[in-house]
C-alpha positions as CSV (number, residue, x, y, z in Angstrom):
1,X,47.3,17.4,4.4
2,X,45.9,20.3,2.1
3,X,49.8,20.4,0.0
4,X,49.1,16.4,-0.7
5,X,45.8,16.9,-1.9
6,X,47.1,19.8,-4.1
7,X,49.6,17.9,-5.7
8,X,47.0,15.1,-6.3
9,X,45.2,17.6,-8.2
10,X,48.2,18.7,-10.1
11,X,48.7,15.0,-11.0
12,X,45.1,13.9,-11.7
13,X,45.3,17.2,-14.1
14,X,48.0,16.4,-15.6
15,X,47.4,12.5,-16.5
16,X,43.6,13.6,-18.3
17,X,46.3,15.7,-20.7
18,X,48.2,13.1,-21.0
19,X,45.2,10.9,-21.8
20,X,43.8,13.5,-24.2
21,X,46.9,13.1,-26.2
22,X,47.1,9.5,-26.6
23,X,43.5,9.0,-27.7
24,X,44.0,11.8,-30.0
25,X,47.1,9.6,-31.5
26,X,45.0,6.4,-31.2
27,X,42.2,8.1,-33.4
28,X,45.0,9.3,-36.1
29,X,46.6,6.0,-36.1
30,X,43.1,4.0,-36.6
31,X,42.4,6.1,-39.6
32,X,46.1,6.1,-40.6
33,X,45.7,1.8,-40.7
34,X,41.9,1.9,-42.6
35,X,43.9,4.0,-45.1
36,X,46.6,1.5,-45.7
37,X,44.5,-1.2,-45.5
38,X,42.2,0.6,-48.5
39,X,45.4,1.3,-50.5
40,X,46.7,-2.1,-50.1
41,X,43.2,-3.7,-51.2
42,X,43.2,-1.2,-54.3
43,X,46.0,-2.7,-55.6
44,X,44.5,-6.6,-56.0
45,X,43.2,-6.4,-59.5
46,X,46.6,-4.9,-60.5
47,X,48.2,-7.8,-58.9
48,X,46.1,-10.3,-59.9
49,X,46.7,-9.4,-63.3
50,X,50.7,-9.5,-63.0
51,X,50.6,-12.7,-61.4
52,X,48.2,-13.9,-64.2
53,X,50.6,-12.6,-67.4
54,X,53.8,-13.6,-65.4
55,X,52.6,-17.1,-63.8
56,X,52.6,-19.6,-67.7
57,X,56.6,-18.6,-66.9
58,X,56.8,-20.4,-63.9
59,X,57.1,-24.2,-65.5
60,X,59.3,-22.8,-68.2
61,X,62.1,-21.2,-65.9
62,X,64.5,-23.9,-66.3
63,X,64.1,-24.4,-70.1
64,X,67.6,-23.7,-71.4
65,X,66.1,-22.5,-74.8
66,X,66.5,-19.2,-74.0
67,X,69.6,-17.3,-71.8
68,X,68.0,-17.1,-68.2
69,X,67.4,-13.4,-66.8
70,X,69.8,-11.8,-64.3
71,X,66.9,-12.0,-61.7
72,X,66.2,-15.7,-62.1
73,X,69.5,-16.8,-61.7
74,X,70.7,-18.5,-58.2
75,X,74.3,-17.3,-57.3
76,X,76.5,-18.4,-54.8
77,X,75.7,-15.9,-51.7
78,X,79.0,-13.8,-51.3
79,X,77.3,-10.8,-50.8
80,X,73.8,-9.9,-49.3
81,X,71.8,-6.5,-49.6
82,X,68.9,-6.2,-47.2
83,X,66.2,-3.9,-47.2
84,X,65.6,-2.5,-43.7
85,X,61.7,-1.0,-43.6
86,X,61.6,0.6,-40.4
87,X,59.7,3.4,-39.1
88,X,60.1,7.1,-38.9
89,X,58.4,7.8,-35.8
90,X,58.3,5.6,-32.1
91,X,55.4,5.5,-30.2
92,X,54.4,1.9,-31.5
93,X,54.9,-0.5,-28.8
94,X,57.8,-2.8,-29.1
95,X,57.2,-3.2,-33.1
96,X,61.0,-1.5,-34.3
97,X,62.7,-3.5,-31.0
98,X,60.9,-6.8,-32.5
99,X,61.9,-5.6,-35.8
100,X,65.5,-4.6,-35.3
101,X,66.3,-7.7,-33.1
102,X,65.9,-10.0,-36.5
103,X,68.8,-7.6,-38.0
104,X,71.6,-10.1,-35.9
105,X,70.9,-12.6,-38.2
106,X,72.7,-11.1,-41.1
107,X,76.6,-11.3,-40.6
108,X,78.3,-7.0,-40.6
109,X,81.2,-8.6,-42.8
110,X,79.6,-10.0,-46.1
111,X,75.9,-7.6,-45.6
112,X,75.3,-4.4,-47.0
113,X,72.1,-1.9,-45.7
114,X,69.4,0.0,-47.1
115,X,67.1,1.9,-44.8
116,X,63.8,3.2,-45.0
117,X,62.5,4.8,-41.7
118,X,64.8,6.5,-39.2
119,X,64.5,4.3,-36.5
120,X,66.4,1.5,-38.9
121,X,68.9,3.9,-39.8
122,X,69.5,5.2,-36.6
123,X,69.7,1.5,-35.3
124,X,72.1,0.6,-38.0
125,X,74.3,3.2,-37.4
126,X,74.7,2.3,-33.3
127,X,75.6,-1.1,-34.4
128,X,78.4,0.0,-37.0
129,X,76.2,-1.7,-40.2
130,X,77.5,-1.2,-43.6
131,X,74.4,1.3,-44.7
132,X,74.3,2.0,-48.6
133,X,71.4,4.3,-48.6
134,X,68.7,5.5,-46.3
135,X,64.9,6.7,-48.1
136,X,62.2,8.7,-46.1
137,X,59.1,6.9,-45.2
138,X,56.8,9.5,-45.8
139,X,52.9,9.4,-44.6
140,X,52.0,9.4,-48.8
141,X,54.4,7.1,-49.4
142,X,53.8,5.8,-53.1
143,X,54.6,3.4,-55.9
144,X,57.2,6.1,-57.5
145,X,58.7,6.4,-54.4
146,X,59.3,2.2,-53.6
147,X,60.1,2.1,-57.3
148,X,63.3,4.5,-56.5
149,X,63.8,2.3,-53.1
150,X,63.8,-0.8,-55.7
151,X,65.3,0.7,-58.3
152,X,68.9,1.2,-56.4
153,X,68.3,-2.2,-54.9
154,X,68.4,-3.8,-58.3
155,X,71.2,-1.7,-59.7
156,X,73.3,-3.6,-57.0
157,X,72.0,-6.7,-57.7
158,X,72.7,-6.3,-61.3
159,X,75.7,-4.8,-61.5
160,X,77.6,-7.5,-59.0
161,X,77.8,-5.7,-56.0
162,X,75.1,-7.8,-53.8
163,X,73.9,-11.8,-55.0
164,X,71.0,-11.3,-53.3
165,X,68.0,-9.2,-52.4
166,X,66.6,-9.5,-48.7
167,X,63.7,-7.8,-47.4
168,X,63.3,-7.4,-43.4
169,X,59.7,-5.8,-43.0
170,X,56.7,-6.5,-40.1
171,X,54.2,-8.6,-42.0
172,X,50.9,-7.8,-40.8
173,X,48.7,-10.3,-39.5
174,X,45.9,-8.2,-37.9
175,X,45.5,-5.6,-35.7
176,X,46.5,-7.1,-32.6
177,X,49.5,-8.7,-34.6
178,X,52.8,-8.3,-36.4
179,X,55.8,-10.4,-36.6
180,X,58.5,-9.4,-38.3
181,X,59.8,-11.0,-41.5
182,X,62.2,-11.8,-43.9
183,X,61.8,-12.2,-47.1
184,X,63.6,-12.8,-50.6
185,X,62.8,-10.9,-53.7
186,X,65.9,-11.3,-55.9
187,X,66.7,-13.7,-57.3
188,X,63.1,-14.1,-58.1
189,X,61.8,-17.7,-56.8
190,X,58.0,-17.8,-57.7
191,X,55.5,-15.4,-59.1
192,X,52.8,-14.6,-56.0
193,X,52.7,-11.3,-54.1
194,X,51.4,-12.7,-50.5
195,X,48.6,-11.3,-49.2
196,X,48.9,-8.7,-50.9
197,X,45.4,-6.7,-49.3
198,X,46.6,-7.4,-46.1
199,X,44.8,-11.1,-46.0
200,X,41.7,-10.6,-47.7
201,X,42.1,-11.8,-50.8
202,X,44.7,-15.2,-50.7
203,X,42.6,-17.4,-52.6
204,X,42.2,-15.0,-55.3
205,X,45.6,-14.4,-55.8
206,X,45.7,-18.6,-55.3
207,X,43.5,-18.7,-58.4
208,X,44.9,-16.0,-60.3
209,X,48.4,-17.7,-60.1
210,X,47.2,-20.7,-60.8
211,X,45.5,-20.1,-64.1
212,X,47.9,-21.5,-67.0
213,X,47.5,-20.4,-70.7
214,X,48.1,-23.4,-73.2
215,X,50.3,-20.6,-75.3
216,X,51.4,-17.0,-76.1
217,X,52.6,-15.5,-78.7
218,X,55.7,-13.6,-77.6
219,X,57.0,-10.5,-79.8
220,X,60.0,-10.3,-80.0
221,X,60.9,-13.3,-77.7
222,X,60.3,-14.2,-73.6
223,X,63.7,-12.5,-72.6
224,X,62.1,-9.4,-74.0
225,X,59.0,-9.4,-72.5
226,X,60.6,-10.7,-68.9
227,X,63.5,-7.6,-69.1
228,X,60.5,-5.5,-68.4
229,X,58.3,-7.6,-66.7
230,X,60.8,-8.9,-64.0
231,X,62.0,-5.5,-62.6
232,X,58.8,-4.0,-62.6
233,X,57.2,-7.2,-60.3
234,X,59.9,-6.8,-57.5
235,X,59.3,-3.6,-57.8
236,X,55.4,-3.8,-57.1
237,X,56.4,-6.7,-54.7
238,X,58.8,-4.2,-52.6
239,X,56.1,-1.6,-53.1
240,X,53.5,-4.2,-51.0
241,X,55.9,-5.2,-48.3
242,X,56.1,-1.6,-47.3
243,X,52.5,-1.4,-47.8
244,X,52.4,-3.9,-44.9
245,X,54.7,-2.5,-43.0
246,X,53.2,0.9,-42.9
247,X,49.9,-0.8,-42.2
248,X,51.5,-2.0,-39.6
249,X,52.9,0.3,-37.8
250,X,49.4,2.0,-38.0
251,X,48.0,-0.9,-36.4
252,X,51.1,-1.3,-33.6
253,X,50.5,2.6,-32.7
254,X,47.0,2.5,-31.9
255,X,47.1,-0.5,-29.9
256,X,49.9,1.2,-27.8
257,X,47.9,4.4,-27.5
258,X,45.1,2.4,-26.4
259,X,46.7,1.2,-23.6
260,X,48.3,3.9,-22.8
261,X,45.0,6.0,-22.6
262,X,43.1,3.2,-20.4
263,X,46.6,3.2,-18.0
264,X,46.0,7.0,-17.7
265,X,42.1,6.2,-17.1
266,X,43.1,3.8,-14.3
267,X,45.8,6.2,-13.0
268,X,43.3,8.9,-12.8
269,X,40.4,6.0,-10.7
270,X,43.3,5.7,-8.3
271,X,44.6,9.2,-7.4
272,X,40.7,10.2,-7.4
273,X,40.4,7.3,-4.6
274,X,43.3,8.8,-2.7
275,X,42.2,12.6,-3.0
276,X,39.1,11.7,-1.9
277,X,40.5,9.6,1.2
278,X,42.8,12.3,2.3
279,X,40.1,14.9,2.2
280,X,37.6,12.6,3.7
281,X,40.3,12.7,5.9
282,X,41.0,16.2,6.5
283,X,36.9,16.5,7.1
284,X,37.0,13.9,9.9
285,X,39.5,15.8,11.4
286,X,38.6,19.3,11.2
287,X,35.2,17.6,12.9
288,X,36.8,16.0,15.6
289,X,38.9,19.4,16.4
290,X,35.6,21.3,16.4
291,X,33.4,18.5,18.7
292,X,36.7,19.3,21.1
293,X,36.7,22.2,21.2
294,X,33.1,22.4,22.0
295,X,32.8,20.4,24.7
296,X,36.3,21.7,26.5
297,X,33.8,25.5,26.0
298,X,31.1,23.5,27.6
């Protein structure tokens, strides 16, 4: 009786420092999210404003005037290139299995990879995917570093190698929510960046891209102006989607250290419930041996 109350002990002790952990994570991960959530709201004027200059474009894309861009063109899909935003570390609940399980939809033969996070890369290389190149996701991951994720993106898009740019990320819908997405960003289909502060500002962006300007005055010419523009919006569009993704994962963490730390709470109820049987137990009977021993004296 006494060696399974000890080991109740050992395990009640050892389930309150397993509980210590995982509120410890669950704290880091909430301030983690609020952070990604403040970065991502940071950039709405900035995006508001490159949805505004770019947006007078959007009735004049199939003018033949002018020589379309590369990034505006629709080719005939021989070759796809998707962006893989994974995450770095586990411990988020079923958010990479979700995430991963939308990667069958790409056929191995025509698709090539690029990773950011090792959970993708390390799923990608299990299932024999066609991997190009694999980026850290750092915690201060920042605009210079999606620009270089972008960057060798578009270099394959513009040099022939893929005929289109995918994008599989988890879109964040709220804390309690993330569903994994796919999403196209080259060829370039319509000037928004959605949701960009993680819902909070749709009907601004709604406005902003819906604003038209009777004229500009282009120097030298539109192709100019779009060569620059155009590769710097996917880039700030890439830039958000792992903005979401990070926020996220944040969000997906928390929640799972959450219930991991009120399973450990309830674990702890129930083994207290048994110890305290078993030496109610062990009481009763040391009791009982004592009243008969007392009256065999007597």
């Amino acid at each position: 009786m006494a060696a399974n109350t000890r080991d109740i002990r050992r395990r009640i002790k050892s389930v309150k420092n397993t509980a210590q952990i995982t509120k410890a994570m669950q704290m880091v991960a909430a301030s983690k999210m609020r952070k990604a959530q403040q970065v991502a709201i940071a950039t709405r004027p900035y995006a508001q404003e490159l949805v505004r200059m770019l947006s007078p474009f959007i009735g004049s894309l199939g003018e033949d005037s002018l020589a379309p861009h590369a990034l505006l063109e629709d080719r005939e899909i021989k070759r796809d290139l998707v962006l893989l935003i994974a995450t770095d570390k586990g411990l988020c609940g079923g958010l990479n299995t979700n995430l991963l399980r939308e990667v069958a939809r790409f056929a191995p033969e025509t698709t090539d990879f690029v990773c950011v996070g090792k959970k993708g890369m390390q799923f990608l290389v299990r299932s024999r995917r066609h991997v190009l190149a694999e980026f850290e996701l750092k915690d201060n991951f920042n605009f210079f570093d999606a620009q270089a994720v972008a960057k060798f993106c578009l270099d394959q898009y513009m040099n022939g190698s893929a005929d289109r740019i995918t994008v599989l990320y988890t879109h964040f819908v709220n804390t309690l929510q993330q569903d994994p997405t796919v999403r196209i960003v080259a060829p370039v289909h319509s000037f928004d960046v959605e949701n960009v502060t993680l819902g909070a500002a749709e009907g601004s962006l709604e406005k902003a891209s819906g604003e038209r300007v009777n004229e500009y005055i282009l120097e030298p010419n539109r192709d100019s102006l779009l060569e620059k523009l155009l590769p710097h919006f996917v880039f700030f569009k890439i830039y958000h989607l792992i903005l979401e993704s990070r926020a996220s994962e944040h969000s997906a963490r928390m929640v799972a250290m959450k219930n991991a730390t009120d399973n450990a709470k309830q674990i702890i109820k129930d083994l207290t419930l048994e110890y305290n049987k078993l030496r109610q137990a062990s009481i009763t009977t040391e009791i009982l041996e004592i009243a008969s021993a007392q009256m065999v004296l007597s």
